[in-house]
Structure formats: structure tokens, C-alpha cells
C-alpha positions in Angstrom: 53.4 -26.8 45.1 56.5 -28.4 47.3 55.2 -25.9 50.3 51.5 -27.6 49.8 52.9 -31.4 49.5 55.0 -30.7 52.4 52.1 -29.1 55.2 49.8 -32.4 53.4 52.5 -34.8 54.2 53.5 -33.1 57.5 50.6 -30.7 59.1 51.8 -29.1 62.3 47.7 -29.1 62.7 44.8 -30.6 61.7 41.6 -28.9 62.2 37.9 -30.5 61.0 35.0 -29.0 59.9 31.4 -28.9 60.3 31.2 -29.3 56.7 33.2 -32.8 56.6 36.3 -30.8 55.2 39.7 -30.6 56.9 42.3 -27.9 57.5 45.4 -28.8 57.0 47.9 -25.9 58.2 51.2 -25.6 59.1 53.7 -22.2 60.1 55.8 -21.4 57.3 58.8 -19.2 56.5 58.4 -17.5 53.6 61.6 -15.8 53.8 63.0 -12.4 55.2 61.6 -14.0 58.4 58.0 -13.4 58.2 56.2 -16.5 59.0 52.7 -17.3 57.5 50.2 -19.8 58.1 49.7 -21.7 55.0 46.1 -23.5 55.2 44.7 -25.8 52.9 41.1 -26.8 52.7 40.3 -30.4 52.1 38.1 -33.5 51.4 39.3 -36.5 52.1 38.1 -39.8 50.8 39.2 -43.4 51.3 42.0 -43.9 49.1 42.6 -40.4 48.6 42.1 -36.5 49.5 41.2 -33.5 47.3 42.6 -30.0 47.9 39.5 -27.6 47.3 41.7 -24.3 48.1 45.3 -23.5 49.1 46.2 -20.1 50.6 48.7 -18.3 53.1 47.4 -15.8 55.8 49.4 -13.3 58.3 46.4 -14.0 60.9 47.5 -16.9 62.3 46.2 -15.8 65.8 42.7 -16.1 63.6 43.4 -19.7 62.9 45.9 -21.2 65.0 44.5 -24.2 67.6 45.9 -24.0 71.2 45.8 -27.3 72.6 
């Protein structure tokens, strides 16, 4: 849960979707030194956003945006 607030509060990136959702995904550590991509999938309102899934992934080459 503190790895989810954290990429929601501070995203390394921000991707939209056709679909009106957002990807909110940042490179993580999850120890031992392998890095994932933690990505979650989200609809965001006004006043507020709703997390619809939360997952982490090895393919970040899959996922990652280069500017």
C-alpha cells in the first residue's frame, strides 16, 4: 500500500489512455536489486481518483515512455 501511495503521489510517468484511464508508473526497487515497474491503472475524477488495478511487471521495456 505505501509503494502504491508513493508512485500516486510521485509518478516518474504518467501515461493516458484511449479509454480516459491513466497509468500511473514509477521504477521500483523491490530489493536484492531487481527493479520493477509498478503500474497502476486509474480513473480520475474531479475531486478525486480511483485505482481500478495495481500491479508490478519485469517488462518495463514493454511499458516504459521515452521522451
Amino acid at each position: 500500500m505505501e509503494l502504491l501511495e508513493s508512485v500516486m503521489k510521485n509518478p516518474q510517468q504518467i501515461i493516458e489512455q484511449p479509454d480516459a484511464k491513466k497509468v500511473y508508473q514509477s521504477q521500483i526497487d523491490f530489493g536484492g536489486g531487481k527493479i520493477f515497474l509498478l503500474r497502476a491503472i486509474v480513473i480520475e475524477f474531479a475531486d478525486s481518483a480511483m485505482v481500478v488495478t495495481v500491479y508490478r511487471t519485469k517488462k518495463i521495456s514493454k511499458y516504459w515512455r521515452m521522451p
